[in-house]
C-alpha positions as semicolon CSV with decimal commas, in nm:
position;residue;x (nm);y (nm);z (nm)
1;X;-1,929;-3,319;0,101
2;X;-1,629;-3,384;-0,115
3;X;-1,755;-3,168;-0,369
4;X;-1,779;-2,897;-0,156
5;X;-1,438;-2,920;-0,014
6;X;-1,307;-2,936;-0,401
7;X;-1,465;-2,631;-0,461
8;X;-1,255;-2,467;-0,150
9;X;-0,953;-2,566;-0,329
10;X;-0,749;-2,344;-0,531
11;X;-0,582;-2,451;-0,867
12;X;-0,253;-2,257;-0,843
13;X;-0,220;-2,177;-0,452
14;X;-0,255;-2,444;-0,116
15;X;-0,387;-2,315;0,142
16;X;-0,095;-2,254;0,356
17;X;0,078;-2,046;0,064
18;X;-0,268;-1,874;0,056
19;X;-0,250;-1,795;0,413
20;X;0,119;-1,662;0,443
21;X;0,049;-1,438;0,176
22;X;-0,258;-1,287;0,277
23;X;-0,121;-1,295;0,630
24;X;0,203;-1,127;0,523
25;X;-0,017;-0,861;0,311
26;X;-0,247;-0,758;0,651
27;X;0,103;-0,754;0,871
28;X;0,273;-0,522;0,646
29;X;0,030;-0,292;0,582
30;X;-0,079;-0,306;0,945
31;X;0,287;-0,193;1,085
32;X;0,292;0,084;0,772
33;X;-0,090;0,233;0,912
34;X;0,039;0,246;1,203
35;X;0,304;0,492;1,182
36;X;0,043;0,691;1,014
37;X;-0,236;0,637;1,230
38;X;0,034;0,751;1,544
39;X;0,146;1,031;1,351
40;X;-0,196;1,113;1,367
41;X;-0,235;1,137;0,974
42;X;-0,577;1,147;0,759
43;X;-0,577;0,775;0,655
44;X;-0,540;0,492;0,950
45;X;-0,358;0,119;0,981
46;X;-0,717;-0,028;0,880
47;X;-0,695;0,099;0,512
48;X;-0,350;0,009;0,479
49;X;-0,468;-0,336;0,592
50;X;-0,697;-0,307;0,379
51;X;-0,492;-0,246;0,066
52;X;-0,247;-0,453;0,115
53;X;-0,483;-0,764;0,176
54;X;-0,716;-0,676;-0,146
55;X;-0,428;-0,616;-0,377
56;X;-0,232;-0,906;-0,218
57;X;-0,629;-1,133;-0,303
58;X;-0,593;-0,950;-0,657
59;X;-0,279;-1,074;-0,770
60;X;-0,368;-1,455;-0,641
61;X;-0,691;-1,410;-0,834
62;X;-0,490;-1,318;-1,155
63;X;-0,270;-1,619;-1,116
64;X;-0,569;-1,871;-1,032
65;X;-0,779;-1,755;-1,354
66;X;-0,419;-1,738;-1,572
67;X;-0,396;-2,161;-1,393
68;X;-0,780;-2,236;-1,451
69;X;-0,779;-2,096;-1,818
70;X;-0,439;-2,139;-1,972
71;X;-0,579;-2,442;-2,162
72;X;-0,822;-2,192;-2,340
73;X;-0,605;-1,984;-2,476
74;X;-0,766;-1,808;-2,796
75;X;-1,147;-1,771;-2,600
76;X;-0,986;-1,621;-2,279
77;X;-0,723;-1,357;-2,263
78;X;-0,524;-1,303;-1,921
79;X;-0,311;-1,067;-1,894
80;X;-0,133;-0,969;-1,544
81;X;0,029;-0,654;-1,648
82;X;-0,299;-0,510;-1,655
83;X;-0,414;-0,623;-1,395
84;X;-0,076;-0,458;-1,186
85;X;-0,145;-0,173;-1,398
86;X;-0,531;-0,129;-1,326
87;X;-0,458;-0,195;-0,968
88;X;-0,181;0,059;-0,900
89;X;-0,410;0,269;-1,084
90;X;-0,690;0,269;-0,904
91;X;-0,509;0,287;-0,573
92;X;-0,333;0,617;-0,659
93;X;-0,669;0,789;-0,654
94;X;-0,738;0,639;-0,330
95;X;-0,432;0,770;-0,230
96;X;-0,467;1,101;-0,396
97;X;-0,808;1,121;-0,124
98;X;-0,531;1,166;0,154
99;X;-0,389;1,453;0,005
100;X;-0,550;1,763;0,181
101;X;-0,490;2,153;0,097
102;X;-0,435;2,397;0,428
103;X;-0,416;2,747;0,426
104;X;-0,474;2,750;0,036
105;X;-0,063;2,711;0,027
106;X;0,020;2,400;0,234
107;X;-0,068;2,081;0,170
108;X;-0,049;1,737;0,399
109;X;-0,083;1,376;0,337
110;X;0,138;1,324;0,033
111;X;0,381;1,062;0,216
112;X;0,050;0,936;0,377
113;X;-0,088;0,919;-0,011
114;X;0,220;0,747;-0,142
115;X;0,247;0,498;0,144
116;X;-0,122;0,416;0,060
117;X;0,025;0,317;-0,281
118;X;0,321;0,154;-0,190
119;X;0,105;-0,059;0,062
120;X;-0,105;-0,177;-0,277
121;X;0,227;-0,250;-0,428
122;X;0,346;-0,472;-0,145
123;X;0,052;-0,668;-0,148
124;X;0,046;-0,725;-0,532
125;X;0,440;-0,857;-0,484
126;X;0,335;-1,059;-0,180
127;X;0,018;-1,198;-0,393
128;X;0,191;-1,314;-0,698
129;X;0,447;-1,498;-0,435
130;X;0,783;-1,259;-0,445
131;X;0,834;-1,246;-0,094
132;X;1,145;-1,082;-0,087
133;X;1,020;-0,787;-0,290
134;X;0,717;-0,755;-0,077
135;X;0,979;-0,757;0,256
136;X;1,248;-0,514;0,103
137;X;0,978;-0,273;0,010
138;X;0,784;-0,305;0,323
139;X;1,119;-0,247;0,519
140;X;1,259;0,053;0,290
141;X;0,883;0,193;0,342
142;X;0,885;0,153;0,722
143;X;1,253;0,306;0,700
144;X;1,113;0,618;0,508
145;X;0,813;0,639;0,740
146;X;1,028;0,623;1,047
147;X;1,333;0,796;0,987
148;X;1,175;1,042;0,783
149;X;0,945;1,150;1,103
150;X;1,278;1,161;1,244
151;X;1,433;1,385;1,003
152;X;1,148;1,631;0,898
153;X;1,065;1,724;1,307
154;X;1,309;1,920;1,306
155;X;1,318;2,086;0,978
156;X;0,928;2,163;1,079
157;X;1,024;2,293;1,431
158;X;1,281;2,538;1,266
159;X;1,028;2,678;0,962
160;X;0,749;2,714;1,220
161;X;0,958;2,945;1,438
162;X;1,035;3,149;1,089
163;X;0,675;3,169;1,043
164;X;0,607;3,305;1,365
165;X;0,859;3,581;1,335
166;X;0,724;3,916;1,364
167;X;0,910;4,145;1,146
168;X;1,091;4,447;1,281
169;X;1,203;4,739;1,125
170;X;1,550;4,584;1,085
171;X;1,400;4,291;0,857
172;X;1,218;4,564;0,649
């Protein structure tokens, strides 16, 4: 039984700092999928979770294998800048997904595409343990989610109306 519970151990990470930063990763990325998901935009708070949480498990990863192998230096290479590189990567297609053409002219779901991005970025700060990166991003995020709503409603409401103007023979 004690081998079993050694295995459960991590070499870099206890469990609690495991926990806070996995638990930190889903919170973040929950409250930034939600603005989105009540903004009713193409991605919701579940794949922000989601993002946050696997890049957040990446980064740990990358600092458990660079722990467990930093004695075999010469057979086994670890390198974290690529693995912040592959992951950011990889998440900007994701993100790219939320990005929809309308009308052949408009197109939606680029803040919704970069948030998706930014999410992955919090979790890799909150995964390799820089807590106050991963809250000062998560909070200038939320900001731009938020107040940017704020700001753009009525920029919308006002180029809306334009569109809907029917031309008379005074506007040629």
């Amino acid at each position: 039984m004690s081998d079993f519970i050694s295995e459960l151990s991590l070499t870099y990470l206890g469990w609690p700092e495991l926990l806070l930063r996995v638990g930190l990763a889903m919170l973040f990325g929950l409250v930034l999928g939600i603005d989105r998901d009540r903004k009713n935009k193409p991605v919701d708070f579940r794949v922000y979770m989601i993002v946050a949480v696997t890049t957040c498990i990446v980064a740990i990863m990358g600092q458990e294998l660079y722990a467990d192998f930093a004695s075999a230096d010469g057979v086994v290479s670890i390198d974290l800048a690529k693995i912040i590189s592959g992951v950011l990567t990889g998440i900007g297609f994701l993100g790219a997904g939320a990005i929809i053409h309308q009308d052949g002219n408009k197109v939606i779901g680029t803040a919704t595409g970069a948030s998706i991005w930014a999410a992955g970025s919090i979790g890799l700060s909150l995964g390799f343990g820089f807590y106050v990166l991963g809250a000062v991003a998560f909070i200038s995020i939320g900001l731009i989610l938020i107040g940017g709503g704020f700001v753009m409603k009525p920029l919308k409401d006002t180029k809306d109306k334009e569109d809907l103007k029917i031309p008379t023979a005074v506007d040629g």
